[in-house]
N, CA, C and O atoms as a CHARMM CRD file, in Angstrom:
* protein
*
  324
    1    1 UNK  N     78.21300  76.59100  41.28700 PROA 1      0.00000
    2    1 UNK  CA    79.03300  77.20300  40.27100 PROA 1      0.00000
    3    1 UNK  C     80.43800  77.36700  40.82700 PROA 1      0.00000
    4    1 UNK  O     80.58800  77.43100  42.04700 PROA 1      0.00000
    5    2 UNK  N     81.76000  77.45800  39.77200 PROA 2      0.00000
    6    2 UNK  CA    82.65500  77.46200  40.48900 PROA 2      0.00000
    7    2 UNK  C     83.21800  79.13700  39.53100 PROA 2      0.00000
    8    2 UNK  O     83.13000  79.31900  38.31700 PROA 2      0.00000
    9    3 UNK  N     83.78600  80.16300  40.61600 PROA 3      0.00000
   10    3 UNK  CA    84.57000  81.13000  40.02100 PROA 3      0.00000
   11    3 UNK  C     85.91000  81.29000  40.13700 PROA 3      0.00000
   12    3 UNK  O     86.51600  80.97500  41.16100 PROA 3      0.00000
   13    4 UNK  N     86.38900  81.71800  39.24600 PROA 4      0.00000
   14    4 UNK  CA    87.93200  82.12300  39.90200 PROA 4      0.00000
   15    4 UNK  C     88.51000  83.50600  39.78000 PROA 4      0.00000
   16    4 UNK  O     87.77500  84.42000  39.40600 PROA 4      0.00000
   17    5 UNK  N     89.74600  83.72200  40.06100 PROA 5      0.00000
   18    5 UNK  CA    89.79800  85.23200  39.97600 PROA 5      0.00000
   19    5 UNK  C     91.05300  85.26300  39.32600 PROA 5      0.00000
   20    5 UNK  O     91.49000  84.14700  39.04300 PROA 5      0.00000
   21    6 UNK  N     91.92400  86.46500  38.93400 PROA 6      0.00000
   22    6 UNK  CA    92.79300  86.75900  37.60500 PROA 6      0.00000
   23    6 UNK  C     94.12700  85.91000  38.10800 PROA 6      0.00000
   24    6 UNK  O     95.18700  86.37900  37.69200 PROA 6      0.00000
   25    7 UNK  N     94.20800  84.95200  38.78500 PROA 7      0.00000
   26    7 UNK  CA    95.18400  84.26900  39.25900 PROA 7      0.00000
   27    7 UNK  C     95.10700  82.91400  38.85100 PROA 7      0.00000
   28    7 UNK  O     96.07400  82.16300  38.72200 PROA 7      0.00000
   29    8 UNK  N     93.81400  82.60900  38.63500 PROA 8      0.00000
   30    8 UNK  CA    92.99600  81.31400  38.28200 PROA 8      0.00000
   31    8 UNK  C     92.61600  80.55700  39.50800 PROA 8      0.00000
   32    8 UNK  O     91.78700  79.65500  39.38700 PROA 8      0.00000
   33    9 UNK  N     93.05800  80.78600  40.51700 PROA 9      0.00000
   34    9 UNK  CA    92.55900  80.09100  42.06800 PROA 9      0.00000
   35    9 UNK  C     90.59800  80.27900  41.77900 PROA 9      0.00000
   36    9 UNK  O     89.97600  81.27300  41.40400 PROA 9      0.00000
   37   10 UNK  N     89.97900  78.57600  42.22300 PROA 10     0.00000
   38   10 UNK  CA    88.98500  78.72000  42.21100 PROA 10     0.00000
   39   10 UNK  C     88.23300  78.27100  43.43900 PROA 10     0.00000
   40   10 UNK  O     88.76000  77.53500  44.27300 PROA 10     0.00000
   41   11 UNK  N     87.03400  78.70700  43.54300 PROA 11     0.00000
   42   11 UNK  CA    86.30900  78.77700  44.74800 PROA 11     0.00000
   43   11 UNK  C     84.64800  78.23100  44.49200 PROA 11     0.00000
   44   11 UNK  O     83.97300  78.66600  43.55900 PROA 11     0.00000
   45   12 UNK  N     84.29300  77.52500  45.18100 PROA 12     0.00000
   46   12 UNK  CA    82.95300  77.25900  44.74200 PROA 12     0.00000
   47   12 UNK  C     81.89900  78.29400  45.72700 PROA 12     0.00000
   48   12 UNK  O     81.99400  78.67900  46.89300 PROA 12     0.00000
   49   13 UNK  N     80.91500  78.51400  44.69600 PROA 13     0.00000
   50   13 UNK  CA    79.77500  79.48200  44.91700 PROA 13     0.00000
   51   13 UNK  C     78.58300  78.96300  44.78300 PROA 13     0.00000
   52   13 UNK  O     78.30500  77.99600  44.07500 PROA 13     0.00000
   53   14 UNK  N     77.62500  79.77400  45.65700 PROA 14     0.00000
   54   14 UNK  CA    76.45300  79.19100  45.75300 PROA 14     0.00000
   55   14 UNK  C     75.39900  79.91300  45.52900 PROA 14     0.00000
   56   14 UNK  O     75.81900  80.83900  46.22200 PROA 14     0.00000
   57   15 UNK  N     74.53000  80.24700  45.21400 PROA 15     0.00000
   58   15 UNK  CA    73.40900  81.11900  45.16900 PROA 15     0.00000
   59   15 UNK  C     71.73300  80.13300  45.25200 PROA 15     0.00000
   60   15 UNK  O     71.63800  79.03300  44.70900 PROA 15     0.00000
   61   16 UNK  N     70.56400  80.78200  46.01200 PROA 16     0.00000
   62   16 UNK  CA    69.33400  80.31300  46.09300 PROA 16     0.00000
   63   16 UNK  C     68.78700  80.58800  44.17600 PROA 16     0.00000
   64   16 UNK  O     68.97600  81.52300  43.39700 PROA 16     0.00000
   65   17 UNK  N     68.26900  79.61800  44.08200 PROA 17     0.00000
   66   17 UNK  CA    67.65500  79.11300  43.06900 PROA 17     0.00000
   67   17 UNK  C     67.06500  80.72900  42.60000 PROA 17     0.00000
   68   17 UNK  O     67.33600  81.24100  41.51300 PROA 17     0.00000
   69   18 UNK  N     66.28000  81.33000  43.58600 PROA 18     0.00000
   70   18 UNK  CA    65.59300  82.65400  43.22600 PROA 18     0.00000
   71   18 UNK  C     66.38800  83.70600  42.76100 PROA 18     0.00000
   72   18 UNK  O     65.75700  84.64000  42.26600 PROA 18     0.00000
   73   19 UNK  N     67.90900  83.82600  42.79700 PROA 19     0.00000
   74   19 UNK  CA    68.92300  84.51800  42.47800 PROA 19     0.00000
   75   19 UNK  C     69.64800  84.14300  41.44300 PROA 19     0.00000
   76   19 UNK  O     70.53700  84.96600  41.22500 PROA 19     0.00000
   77   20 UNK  N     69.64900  83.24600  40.70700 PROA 20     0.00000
   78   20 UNK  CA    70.28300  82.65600  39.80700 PROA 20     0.00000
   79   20 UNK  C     70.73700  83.23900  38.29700 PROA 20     0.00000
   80   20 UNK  O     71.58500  82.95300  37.45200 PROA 20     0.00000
   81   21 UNK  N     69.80100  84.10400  38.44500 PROA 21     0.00000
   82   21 UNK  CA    68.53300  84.95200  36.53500 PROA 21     0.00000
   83   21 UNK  C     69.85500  85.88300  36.97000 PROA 21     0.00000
   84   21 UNK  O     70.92000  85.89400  36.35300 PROA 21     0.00000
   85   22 UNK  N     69.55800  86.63900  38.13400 PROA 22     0.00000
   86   22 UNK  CA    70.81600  87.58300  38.19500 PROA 22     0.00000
   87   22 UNK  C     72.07000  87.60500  37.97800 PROA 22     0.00000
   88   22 UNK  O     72.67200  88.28600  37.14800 PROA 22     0.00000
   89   23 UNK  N     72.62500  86.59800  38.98100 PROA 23     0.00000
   90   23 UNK  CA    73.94500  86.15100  38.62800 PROA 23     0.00000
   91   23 UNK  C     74.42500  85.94000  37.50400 PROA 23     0.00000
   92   23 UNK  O     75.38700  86.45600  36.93500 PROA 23     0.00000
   93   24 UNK  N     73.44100  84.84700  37.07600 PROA 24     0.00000
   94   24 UNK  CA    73.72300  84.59100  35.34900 PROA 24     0.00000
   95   24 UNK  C     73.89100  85.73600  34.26800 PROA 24     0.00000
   96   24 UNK  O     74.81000  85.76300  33.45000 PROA 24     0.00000
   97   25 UNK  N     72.73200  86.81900  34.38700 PROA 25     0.00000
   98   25 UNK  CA    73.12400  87.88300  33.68700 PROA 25     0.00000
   99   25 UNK  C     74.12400  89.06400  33.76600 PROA 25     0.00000
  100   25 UNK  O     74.25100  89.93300  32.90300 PROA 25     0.00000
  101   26 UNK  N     74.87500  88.96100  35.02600 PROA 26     0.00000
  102   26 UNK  CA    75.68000  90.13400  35.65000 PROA 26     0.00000
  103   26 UNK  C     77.10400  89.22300  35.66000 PROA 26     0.00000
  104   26 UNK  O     78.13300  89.82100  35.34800 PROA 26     0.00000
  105   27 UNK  N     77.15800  88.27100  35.89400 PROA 27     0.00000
  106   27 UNK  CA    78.80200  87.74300  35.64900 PROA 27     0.00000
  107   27 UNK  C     78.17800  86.47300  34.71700 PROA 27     0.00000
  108   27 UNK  O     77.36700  85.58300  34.96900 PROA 27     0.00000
  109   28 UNK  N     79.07000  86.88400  33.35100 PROA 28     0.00000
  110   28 UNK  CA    79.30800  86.13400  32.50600 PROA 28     0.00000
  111   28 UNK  C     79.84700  84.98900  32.41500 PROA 28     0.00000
  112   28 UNK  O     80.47700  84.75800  33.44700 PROA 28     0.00000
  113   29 UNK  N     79.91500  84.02700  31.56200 PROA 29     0.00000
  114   29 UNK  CA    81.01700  83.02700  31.47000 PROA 29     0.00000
  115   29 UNK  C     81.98000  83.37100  30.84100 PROA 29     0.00000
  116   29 UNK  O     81.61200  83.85900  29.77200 PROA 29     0.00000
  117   30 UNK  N     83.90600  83.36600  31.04400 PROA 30     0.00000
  118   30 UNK  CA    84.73400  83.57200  30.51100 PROA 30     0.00000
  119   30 UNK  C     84.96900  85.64300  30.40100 PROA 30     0.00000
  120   30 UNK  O     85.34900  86.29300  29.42700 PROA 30     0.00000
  121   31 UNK  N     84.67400  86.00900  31.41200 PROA 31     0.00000
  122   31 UNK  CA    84.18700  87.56600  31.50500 PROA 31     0.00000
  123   31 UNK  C     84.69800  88.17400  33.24600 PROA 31     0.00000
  124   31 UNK  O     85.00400  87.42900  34.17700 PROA 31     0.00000
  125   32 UNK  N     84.67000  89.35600  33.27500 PROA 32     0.00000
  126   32 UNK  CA    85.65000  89.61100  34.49000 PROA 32     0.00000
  127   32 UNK  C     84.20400  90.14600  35.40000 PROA 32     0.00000
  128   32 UNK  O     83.41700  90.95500  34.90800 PROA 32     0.00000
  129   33 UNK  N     84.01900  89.54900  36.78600 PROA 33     0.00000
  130   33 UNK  CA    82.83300  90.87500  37.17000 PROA 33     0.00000
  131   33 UNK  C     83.46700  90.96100  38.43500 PROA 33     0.00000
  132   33 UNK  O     84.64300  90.59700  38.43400 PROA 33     0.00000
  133   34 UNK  N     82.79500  91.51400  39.97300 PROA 34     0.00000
  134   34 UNK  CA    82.86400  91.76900  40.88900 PROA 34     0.00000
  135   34 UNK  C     81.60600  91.13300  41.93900 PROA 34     0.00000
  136   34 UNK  O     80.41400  91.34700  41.71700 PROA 34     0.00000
  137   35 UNK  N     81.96700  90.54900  42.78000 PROA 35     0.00000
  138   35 UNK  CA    81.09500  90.15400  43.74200 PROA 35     0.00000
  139   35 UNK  C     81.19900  90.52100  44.78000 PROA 35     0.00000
  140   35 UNK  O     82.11100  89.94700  45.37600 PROA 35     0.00000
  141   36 UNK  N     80.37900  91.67700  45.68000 PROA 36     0.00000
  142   36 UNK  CA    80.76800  92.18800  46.73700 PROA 36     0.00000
  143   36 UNK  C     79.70400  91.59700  47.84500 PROA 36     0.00000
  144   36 UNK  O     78.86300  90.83200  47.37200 PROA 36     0.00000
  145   37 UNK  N     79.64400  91.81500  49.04900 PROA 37     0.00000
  146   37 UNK  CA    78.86600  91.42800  50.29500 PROA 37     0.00000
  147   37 UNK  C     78.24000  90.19600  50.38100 PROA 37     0.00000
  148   37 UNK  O     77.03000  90.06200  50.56400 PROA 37     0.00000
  149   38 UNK  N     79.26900  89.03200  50.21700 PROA 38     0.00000
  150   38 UNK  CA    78.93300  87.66400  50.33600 PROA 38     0.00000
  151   38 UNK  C     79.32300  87.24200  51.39900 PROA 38     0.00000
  152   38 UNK  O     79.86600  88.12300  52.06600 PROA 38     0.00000
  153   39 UNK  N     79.26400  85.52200  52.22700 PROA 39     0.00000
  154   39 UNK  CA    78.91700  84.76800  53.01500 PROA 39     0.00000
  155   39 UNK  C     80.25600  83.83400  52.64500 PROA 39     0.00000
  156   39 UNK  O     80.27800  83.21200  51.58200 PROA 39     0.00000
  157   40 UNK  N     81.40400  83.77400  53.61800 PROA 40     0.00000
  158   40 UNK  CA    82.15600  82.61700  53.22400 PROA 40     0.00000
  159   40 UNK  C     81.74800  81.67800  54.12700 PROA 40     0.00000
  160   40 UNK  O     80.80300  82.00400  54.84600 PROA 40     0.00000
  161   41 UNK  N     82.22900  80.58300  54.27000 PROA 41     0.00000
  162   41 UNK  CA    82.56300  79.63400  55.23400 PROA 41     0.00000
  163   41 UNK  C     83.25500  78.50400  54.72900 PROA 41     0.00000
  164   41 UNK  O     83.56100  78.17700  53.58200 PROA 41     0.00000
  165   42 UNK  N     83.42200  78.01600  55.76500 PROA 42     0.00000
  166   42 UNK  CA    84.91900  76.92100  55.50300 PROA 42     0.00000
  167   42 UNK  C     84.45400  75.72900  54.67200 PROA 42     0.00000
  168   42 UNK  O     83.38600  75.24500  55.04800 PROA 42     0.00000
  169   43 UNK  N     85.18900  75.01200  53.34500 PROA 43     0.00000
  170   43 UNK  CA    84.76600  74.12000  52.83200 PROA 43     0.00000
  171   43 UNK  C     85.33500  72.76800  53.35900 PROA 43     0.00000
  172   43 UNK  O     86.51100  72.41100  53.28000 PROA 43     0.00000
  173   44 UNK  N     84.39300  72.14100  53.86000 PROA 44     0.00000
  174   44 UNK  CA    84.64000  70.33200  53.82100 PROA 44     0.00000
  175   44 UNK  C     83.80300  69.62000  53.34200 PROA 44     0.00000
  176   44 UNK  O     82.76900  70.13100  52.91100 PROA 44     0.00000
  177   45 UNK  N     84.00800  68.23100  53.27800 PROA 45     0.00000
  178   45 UNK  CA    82.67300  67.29300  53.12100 PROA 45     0.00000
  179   45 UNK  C     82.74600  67.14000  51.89300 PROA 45     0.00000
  180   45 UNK  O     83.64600  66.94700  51.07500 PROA 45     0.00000
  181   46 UNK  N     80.94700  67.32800  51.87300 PROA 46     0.00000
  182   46 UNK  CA    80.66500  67.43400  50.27200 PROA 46     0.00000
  183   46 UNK  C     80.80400  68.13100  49.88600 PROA 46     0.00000
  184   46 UNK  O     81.18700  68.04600  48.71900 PROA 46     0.00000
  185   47 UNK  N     80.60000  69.64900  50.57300 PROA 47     0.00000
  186   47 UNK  CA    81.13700  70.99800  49.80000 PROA 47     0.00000
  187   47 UNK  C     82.55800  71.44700  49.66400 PROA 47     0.00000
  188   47 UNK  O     83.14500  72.38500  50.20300 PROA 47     0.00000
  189   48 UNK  N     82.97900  70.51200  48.77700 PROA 48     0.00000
  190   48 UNK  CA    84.72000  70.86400  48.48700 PROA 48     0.00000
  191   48 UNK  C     84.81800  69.92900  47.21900 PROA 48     0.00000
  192   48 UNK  O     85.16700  68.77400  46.97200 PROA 48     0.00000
  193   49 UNK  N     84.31600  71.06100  46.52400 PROA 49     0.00000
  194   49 UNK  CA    84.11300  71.19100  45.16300 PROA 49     0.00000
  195   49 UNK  C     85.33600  71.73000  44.19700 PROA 49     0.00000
  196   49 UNK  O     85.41300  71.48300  42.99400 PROA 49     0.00000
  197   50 UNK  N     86.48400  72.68500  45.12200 PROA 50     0.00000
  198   50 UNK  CA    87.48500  73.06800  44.61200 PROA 50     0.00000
  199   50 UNK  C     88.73800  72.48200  45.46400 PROA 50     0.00000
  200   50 UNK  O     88.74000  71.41500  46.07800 PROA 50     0.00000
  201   51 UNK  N     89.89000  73.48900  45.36000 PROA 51     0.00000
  202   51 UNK  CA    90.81400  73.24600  46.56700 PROA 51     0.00000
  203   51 UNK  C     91.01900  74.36200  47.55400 PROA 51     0.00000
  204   51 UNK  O     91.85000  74.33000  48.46200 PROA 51     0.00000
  205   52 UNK  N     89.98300  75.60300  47.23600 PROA 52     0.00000
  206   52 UNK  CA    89.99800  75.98000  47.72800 PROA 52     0.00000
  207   52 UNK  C     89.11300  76.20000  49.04500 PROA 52     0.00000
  208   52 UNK  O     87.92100  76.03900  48.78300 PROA 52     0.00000
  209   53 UNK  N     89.46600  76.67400  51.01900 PROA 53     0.00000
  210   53 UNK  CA    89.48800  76.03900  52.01800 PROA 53     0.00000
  211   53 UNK  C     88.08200  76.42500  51.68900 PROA 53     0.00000
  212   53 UNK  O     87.20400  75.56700  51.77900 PROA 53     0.00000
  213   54 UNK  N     87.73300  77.91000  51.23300 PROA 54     0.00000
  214   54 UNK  CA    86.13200  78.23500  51.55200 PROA 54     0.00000
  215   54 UNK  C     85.44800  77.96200  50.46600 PROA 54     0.00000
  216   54 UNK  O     85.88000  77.37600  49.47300 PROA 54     0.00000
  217   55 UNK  N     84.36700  78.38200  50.63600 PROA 55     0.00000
  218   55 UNK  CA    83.18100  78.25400  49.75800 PROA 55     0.00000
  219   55 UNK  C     82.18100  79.44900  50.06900 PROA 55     0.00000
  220   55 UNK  O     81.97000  79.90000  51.19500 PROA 55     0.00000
  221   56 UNK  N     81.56100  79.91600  48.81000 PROA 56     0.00000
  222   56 UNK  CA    81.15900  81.63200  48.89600 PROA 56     0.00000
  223   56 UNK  C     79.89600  81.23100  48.60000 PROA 56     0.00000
  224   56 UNK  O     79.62800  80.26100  47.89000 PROA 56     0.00000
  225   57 UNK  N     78.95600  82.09600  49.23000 PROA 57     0.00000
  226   57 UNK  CA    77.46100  82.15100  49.25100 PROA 57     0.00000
  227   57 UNK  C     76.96200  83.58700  49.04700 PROA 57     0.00000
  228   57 UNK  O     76.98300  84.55100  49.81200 PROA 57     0.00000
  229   58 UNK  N     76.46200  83.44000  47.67300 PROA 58     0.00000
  230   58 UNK  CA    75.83100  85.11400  47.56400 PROA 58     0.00000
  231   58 UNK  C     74.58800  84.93700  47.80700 PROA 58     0.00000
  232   58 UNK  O     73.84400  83.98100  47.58800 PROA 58     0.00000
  233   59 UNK  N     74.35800  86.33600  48.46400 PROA 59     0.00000
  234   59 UNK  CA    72.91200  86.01100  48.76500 PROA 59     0.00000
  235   59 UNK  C     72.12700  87.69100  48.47300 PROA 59     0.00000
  236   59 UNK  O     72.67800  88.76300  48.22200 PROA 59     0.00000
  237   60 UNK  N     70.93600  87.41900  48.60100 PROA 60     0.00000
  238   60 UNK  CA    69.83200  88.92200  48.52800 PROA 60     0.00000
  239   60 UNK  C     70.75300  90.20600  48.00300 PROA 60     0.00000
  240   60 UNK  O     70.73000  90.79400  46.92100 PROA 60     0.00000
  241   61 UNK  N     71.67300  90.43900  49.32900 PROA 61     0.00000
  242   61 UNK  CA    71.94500  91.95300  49.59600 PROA 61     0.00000
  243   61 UNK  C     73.83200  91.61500  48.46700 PROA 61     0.00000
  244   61 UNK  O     74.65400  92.52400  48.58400 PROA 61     0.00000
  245   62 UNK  N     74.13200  90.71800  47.80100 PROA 62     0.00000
  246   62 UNK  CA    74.53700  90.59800  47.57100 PROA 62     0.00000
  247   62 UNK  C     75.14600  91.93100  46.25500 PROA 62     0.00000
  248   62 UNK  O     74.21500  92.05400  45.46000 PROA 62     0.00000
  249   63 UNK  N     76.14900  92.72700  45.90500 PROA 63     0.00000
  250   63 UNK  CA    76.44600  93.40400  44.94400 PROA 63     0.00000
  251   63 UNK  C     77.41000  92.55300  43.98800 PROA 63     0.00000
  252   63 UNK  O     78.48200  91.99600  44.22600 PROA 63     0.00000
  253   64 UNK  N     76.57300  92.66300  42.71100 PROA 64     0.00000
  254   64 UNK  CA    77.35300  91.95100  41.60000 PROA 64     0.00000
  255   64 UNK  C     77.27500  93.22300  40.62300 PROA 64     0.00000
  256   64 UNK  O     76.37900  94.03900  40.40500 PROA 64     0.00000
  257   65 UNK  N     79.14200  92.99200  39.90700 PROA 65     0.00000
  258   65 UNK  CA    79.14700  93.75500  38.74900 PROA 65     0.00000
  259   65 UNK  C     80.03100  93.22500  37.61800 PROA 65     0.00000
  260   65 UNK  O     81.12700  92.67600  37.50700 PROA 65     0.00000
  261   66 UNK  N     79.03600  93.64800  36.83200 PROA 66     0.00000
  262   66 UNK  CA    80.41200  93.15600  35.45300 PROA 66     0.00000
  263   66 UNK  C     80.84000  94.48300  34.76300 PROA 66     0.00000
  264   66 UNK  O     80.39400  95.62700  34.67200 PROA 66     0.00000
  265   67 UNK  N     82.25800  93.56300  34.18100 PROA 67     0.00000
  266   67 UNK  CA    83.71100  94.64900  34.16300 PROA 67     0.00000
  267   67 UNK  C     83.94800  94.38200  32.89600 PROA 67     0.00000
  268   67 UNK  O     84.21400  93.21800  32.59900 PROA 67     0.00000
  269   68 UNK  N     83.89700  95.54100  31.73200 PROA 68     0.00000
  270   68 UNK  CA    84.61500  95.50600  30.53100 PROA 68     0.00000
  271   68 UNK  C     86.10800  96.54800  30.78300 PROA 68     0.00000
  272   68 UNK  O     86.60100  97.29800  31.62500 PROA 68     0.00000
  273   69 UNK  N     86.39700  95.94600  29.32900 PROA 69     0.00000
  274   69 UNK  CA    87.97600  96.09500  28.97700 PROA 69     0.00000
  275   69 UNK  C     88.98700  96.07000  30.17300 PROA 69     0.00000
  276   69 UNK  O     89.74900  97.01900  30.35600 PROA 69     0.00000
  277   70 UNK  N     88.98200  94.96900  30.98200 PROA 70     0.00000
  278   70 UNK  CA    89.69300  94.59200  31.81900 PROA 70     0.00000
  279   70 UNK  C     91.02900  94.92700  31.37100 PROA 70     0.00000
  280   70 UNK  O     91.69200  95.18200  32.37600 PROA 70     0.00000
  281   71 UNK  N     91.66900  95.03500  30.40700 PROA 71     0.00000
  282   71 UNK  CA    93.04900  95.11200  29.51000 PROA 71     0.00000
  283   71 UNK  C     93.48300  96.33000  29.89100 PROA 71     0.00000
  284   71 UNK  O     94.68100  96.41200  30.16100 PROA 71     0.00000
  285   72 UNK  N     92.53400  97.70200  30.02000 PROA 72     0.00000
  286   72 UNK  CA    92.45400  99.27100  30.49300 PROA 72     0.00000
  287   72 UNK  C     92.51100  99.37700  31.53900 PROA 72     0.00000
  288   72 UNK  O     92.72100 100.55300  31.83800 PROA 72     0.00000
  289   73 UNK  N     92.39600  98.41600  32.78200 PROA 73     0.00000
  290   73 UNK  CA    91.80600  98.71400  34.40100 PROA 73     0.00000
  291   73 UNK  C     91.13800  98.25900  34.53100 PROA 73     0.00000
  292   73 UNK  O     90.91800  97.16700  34.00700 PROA 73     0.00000
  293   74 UNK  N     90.25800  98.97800  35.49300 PROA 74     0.00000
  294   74 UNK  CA    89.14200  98.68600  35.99600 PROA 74     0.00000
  295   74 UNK  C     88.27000 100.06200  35.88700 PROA 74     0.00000
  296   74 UNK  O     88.25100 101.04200  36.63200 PROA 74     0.00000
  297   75 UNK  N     87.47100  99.74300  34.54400 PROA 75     0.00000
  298   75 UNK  CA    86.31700 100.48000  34.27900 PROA 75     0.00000
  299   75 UNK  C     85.09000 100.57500  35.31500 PROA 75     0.00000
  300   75 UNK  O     84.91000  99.69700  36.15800 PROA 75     0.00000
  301   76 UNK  N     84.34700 101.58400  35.20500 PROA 76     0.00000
  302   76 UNK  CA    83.68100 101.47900  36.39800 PROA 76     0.00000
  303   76 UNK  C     82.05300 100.80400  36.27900 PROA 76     0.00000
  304   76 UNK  O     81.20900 100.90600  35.38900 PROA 76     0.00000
  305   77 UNK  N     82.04800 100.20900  37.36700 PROA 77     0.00000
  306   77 UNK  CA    80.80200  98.90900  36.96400 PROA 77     0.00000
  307   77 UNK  C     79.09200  98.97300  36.89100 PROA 77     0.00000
  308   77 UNK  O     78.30400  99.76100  37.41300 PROA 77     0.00000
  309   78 UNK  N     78.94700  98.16900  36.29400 PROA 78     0.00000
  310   78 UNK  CA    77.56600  98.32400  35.66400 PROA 78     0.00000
  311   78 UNK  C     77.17300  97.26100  36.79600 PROA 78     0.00000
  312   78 UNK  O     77.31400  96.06800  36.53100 PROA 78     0.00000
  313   79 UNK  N     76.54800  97.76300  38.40300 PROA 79     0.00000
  314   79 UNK  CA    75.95200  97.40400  39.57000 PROA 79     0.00000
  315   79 UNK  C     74.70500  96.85100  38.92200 PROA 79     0.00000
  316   79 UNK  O     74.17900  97.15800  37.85300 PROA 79     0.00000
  317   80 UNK  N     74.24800  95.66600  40.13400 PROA 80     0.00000
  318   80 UNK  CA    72.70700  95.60600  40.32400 PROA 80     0.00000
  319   80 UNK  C     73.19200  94.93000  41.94400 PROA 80     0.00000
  320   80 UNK  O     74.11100  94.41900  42.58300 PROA 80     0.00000
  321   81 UNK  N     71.30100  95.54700  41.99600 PROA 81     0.00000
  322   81 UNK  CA    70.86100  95.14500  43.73300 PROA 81     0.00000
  323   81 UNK  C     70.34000  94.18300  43.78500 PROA 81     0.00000
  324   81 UNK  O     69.96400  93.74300  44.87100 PROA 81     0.00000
């Protein structure tokens, strides 16, 4: 999957197949969320999927949240573990 952030710079992401249900339901498509305690490392090769250098790996212990009315701030987030 590829995300980007309110700048539009994008980054490719990765998640295990068993994590996927989550992700999918906690950051939307076209929707603002938060991804906290992930795995970078440097992108080359085949994994340079964007232009950007890294590439992000969420994993288990990973914190994802999604963010309404981004337009107001930053409302406070609706977590999962």
């Amino acid at each position: 999957m590829v995300l980007a952030d309110q700048w539009g710079n994008k980054i490719h992401a990765s998640c295990k197949p068993s994590l996927m249900y989550r992700v999918q339901r906690v950051l939307l498509i076209d929707k603002w969320g938060v991804v906290q305690n992930v795995s970078m490392t440097a992108a080359g090769g085949q994994y340079r999927t964007t232009q950007h250098k890294y590439r992000m790996t969420i994993a288990d212990d990973a914190v994802l949240s999604a963010r309404r009315g981004v337009n107001s701030g930053w409302p406070g987030p609706a977590q999962t573990r």
